[in-house]
C-alpha positions as a Python dict, from the first residue, in 0.01 Angstrom:
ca = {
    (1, 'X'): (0, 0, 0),
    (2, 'X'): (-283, -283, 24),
    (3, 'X'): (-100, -610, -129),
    (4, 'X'): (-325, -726, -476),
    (5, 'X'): (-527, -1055, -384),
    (6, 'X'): (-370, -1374, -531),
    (7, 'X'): (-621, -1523, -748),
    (8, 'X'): (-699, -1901, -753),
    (9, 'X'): (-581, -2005, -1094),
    (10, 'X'): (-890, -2283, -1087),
    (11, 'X'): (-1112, -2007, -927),
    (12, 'X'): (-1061, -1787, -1299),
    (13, 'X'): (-1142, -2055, -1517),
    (14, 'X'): (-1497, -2021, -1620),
    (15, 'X'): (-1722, -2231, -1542),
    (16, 'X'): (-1900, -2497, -1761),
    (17, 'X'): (-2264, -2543, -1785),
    (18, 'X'): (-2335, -2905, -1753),
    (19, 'X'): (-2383, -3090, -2144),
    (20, 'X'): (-2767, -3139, -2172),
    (21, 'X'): (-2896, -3434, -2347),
    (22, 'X'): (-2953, -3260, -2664),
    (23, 'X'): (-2618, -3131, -2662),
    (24, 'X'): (-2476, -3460, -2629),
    (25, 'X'): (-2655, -3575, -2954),
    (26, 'X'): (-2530, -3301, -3148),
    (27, 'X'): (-2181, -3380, -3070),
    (28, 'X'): (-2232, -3729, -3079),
    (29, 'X'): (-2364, -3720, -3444),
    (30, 'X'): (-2100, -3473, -3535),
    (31, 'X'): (-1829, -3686, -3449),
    (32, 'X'): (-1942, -3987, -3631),
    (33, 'X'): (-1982, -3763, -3957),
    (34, 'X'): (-1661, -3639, -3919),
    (35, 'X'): (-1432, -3942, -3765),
    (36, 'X'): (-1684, -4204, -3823),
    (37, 'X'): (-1636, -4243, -3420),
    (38, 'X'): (-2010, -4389, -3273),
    (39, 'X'): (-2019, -4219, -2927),
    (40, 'X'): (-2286, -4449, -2711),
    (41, 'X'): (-2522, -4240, -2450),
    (42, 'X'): (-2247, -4405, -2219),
    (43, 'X'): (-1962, -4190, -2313),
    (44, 'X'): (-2152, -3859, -2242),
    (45, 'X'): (-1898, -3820, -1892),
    (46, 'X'): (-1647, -3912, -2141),
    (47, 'X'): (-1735, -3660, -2381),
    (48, 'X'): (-1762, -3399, -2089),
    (49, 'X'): (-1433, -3498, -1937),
    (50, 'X'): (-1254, -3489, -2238),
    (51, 'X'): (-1363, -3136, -2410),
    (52, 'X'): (-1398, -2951, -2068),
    (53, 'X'): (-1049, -2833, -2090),
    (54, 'X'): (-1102, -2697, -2445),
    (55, 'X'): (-1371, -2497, -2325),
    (56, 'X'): (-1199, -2334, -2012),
    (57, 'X'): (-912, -2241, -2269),
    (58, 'X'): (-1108, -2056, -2520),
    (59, 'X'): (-1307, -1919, -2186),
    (60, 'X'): (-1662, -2119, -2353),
    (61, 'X'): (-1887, -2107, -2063),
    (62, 'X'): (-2154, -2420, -2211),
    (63, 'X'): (-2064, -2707, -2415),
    (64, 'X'): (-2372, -2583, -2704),
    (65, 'X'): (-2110, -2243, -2754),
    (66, 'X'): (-1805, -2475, -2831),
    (67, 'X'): (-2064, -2692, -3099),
    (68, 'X'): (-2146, -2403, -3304),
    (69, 'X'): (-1769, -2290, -3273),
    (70, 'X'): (-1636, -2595, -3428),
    (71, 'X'): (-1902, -2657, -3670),
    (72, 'X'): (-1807, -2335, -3846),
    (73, 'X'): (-1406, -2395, -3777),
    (74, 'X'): (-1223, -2649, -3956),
    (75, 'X'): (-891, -2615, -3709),
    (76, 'X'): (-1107, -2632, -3432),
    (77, 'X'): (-1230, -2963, -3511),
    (78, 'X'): (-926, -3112, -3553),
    (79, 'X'): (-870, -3014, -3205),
    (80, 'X'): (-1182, -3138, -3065),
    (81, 'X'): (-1104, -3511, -3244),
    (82, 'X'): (-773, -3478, -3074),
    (83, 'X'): (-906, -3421, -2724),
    (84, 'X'): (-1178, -3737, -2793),
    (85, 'X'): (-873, -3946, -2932),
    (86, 'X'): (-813, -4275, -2715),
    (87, 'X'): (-434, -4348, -2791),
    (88, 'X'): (-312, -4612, -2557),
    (89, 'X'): (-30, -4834, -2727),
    (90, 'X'): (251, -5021, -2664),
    (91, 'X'): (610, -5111, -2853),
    (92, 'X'): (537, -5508, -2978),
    (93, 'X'): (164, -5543, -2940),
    (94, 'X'): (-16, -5817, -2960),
    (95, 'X'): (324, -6067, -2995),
    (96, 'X'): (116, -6329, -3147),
    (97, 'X'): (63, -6163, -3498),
    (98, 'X'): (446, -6063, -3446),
    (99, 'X'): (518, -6435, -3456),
    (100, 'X'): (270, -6474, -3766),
    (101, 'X'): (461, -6209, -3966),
    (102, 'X'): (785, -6377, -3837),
    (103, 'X'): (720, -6748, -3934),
    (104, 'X'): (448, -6738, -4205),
    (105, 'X'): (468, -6409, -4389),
    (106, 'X'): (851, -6346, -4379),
    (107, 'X'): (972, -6675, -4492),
    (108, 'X'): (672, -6611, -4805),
    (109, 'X'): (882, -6308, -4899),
    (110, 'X'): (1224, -6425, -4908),
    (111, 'X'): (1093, -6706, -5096),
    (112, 'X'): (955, -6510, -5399),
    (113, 'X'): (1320, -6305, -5343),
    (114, 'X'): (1146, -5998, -5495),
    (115, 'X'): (1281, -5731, -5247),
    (116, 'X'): (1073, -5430, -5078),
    (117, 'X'): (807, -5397, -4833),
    (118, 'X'): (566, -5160, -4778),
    (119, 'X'): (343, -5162, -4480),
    (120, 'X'): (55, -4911, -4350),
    (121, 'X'): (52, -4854, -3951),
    (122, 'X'): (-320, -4722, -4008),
    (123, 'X'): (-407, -4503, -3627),
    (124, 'X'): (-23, -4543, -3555),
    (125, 'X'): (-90, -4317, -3213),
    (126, 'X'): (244, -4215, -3051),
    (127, 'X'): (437, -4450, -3272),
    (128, 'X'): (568, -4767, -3086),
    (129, 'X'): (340, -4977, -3358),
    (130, 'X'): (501, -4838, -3677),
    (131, 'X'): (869, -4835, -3499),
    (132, 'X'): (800, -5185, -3368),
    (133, 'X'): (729, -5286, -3721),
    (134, 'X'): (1022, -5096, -3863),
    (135, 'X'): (1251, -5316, -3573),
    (136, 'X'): (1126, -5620, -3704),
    (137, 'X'): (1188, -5569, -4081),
    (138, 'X'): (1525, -5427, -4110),
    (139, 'X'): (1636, -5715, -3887),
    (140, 'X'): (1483, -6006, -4150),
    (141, 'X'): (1534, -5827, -4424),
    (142, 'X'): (1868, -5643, -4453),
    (143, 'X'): (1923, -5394, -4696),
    (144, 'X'): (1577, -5435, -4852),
    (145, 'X'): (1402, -5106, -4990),
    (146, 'X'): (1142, -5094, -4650),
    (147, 'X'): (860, -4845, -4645),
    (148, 'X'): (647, -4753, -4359),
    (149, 'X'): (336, -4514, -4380),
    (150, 'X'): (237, -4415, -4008),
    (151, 'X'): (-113, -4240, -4009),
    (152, 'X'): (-329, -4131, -3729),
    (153, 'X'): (-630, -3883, -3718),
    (154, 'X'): (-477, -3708, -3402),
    (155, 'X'): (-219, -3429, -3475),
    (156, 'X'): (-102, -3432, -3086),
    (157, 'X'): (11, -3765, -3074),
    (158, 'X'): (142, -3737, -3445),
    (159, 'X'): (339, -3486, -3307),
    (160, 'X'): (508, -3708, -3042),
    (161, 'X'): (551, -4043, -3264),
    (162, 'X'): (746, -3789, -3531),
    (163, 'X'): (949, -3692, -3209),
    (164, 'X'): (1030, -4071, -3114),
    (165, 'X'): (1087, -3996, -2757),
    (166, 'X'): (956, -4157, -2479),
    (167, 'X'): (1006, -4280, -2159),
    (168, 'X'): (1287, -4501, -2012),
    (169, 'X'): (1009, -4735, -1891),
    (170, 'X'): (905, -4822, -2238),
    (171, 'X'): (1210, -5049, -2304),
    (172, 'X'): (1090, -5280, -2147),
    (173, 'X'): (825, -5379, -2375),
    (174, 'X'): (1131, -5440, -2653),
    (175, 'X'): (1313, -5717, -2734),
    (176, 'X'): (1671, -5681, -2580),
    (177, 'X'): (1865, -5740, -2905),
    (178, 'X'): (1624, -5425, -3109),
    (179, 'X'): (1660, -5248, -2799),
    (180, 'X'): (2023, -5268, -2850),
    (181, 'X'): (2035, -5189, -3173),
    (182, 'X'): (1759, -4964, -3261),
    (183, 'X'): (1705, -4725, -2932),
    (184, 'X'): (1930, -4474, -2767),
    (185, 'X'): (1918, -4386, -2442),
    (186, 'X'): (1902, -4048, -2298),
    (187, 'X'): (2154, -3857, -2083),
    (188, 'X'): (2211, -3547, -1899),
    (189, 'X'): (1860, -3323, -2007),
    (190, 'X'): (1702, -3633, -2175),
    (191, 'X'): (1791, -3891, -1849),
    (192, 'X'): (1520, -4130, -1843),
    (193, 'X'): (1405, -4085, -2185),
    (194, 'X'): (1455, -4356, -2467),
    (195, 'X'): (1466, -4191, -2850),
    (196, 'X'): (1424, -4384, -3189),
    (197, 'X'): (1739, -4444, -3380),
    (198, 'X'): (1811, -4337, -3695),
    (199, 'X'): (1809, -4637, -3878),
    (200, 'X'): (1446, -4687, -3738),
    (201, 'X'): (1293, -4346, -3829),
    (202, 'X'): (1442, -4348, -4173),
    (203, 'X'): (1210, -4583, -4282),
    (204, 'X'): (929, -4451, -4091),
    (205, 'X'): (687, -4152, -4250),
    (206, 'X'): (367, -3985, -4063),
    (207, 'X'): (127, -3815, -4149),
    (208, 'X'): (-251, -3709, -4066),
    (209, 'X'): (-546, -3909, -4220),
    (210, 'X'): (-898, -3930, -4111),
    (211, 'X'): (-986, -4312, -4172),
    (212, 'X'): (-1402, -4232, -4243),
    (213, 'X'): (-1274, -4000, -4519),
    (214, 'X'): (-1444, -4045, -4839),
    (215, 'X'): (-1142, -4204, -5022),
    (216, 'X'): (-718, -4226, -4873),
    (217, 'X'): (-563, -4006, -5217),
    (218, 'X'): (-238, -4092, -5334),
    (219, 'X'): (-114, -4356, -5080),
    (220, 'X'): (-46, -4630, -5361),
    (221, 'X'): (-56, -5001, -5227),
    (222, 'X'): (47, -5202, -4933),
    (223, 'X'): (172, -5522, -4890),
    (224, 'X'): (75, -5527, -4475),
    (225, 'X'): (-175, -5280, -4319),
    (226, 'X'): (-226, -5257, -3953),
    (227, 'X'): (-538, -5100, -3832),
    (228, 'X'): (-580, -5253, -3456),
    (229, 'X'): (-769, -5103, -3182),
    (230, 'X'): (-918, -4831, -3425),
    (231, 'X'): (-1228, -5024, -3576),
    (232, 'X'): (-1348, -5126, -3196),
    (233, 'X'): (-1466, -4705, -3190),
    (234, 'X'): (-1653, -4755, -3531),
    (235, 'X'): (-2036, -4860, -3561),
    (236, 'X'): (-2095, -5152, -3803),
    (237, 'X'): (-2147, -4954, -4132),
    (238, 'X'): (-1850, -4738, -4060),
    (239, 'X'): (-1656, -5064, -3964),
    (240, 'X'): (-1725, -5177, -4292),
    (241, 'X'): (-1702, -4879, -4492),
    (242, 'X'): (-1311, -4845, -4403),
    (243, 'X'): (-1252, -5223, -4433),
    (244, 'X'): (-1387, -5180, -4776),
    (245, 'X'): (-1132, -4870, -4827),
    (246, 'X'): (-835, -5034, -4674),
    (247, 'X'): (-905, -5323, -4861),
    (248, 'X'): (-901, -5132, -5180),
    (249, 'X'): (-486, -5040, -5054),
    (250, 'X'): (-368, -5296, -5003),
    (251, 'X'): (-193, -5541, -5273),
    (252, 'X'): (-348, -5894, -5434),
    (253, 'X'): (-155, -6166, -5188),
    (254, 'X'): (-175, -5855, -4924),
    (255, 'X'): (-279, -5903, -4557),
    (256, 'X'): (-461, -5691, -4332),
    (257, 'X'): (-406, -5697, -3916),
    (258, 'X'): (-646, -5614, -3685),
    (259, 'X'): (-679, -5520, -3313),
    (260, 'X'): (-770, -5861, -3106),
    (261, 'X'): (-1103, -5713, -2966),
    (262, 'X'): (-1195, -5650, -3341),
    (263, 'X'): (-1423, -5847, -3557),
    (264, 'X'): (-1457, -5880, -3943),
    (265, 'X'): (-1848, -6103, -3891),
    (266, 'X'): (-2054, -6044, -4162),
    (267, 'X'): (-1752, -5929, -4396),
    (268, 'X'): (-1643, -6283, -4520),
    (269, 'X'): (-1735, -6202, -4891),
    (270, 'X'): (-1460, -5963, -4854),
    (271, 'X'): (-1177, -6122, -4624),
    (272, 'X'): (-1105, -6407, -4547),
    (273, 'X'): (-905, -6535, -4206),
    (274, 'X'): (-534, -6658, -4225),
    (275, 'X'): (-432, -6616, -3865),
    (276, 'X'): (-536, -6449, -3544),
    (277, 'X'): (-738, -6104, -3622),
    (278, 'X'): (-552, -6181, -3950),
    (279, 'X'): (-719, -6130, -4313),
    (280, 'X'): (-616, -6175, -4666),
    (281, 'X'): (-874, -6062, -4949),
    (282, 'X'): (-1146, -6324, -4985),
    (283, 'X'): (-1053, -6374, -5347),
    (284, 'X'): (-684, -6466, -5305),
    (285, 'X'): (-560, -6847, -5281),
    (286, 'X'): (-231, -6807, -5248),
    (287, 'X'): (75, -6630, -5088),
    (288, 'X'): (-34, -6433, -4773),
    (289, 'X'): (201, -6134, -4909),
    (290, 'X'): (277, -5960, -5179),
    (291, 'X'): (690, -5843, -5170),
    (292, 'X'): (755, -5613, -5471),
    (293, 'X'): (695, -5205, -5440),
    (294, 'X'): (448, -5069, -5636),
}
């Protein structure tokens, strides 16, 4: 009997007529509507790269067939956000607004001695910023009430910050004492991998929110929001639009971090600086945070 010819696995994958122009701008606008993401004519490779596996999977042979299929699919744009999702991150970002929270927020807090924090990691990716955070406040404040909503618009990397594993690697970018304390290290199946305690991911919540949605229901107030390296995707009236909206979260005496590439110019009626990327509302004169649970 005549052996069956192996097929080439990349060979069966259909192929993808190239995205036109006009293509582009239908995506383009799409995604701003929905994620409030501007996509400049010089992410079209980008876009291309990025959705061209989505196609082959659901066997779409041009990129115009997978428009019209998420346009009429809710689940299906979720996915397509996920796949156009930049989530780069790291445990401890940006240490110099760690040493602001460490030497002029903290020492605010205890002073007032009204215990509880609650913070907003707003496009907390796979979770080192919200986990970071989490680190840093159970270790200044000690049995304080600490509450930490984690939000991102992707569900795949929602999916691994709620799983708190990564790899080995990533300890470096943590202190040695909260590394100590906070992580475990894997063995046997999980060798090389480095999992969230559970002191750390009891404060810790997630869930999915699309930051150009019309209004953030039932999230209460927060006395620290982070939103860094999210607004840097945004156009201006977008960018504005959710600093207006996380502005309207976050508690009088509240402060609002930012990504160090991101800038609030042409926003100083509403914020006004107190330290690097740093903002407090414009209106407020006094204490740069707010310490009792709403």
């Amino acid at each position: 009997m005549k052996a069956a010819p192996i097929l080439d696995p990349a060979r069966a994958l259909p192929e993808v007529r190239p995205l036109s122009g006009d293509e582009f701008r239908l995506f383009q606008r799409l995604i701003h509507q929905e994620a409030g993401i501007f996509l400049g004519p010089s992410k079209q490779e980008l876009l291309v790269a990025r959705l061209r596996r989505r196609l082959r999977a659901l066997q779409l042979h041009s990129f115009l067939a997978y428009y019209r299929l998420v346009k009429c699919d809710p689940e299906e744009r979720v996915k397509m956000l996920d796949c156009i999702s930049t989530n780069e991150t790291h445990f401890f970002r940006e240490p110099r607004q760690f040493e602001f929270l460490e030497h002029r927020i903290f020492p605010d807090v205890q002073h007032n001695r009204r215990p509880g924090l609650r913070l907003w990691s707003a496009g907390c990716s796979t979770g080192e910023e919200p986990y970071s955070l989490a680190m840093t406040l159970l270790d200044h404040f000690p049995g304080w009430p600490i509450e930490i909503l984690a939000t991102d618009l992707s569900t795949r990397v929602l999916a691994k910050a709620r799983a708190a594993v990564w790899p080995i690697e990533k300890a470096e970018e943590i202190p040695t004492v909260y590394r100590k304390r906070f992580m475990l290290k894997g063995t046997r199946q999980q060798d090389g991998k480095m999992k969230a305690g559970p002191e750390i991911r009891s404060v810790v919540h997630f869930a999915r929110l699309n930051l150009n949605d019309e209004t953030y229901p039932q999230l209460g107030l927060f006395d620290l929001i982070f939103c860094r390296n999210v607004l840097i995707y945004f156009n201006a009236e977008s960018r504005e639009r959710v600093i207006r909206r996380l502005l309207s979260h976050l508690t009088p005496g509240g402060t609002l971090f930012l990504g160090h590439a991101e800038s609030l110019s042409g926003l100083t009626t509403l914020v006004r600086s107190v330290g690097p990327n740093i903002y407090t509302h414009s209106t407020n004169l006094g204490s740069t945070a707010r310490t009792d649970i709403p």
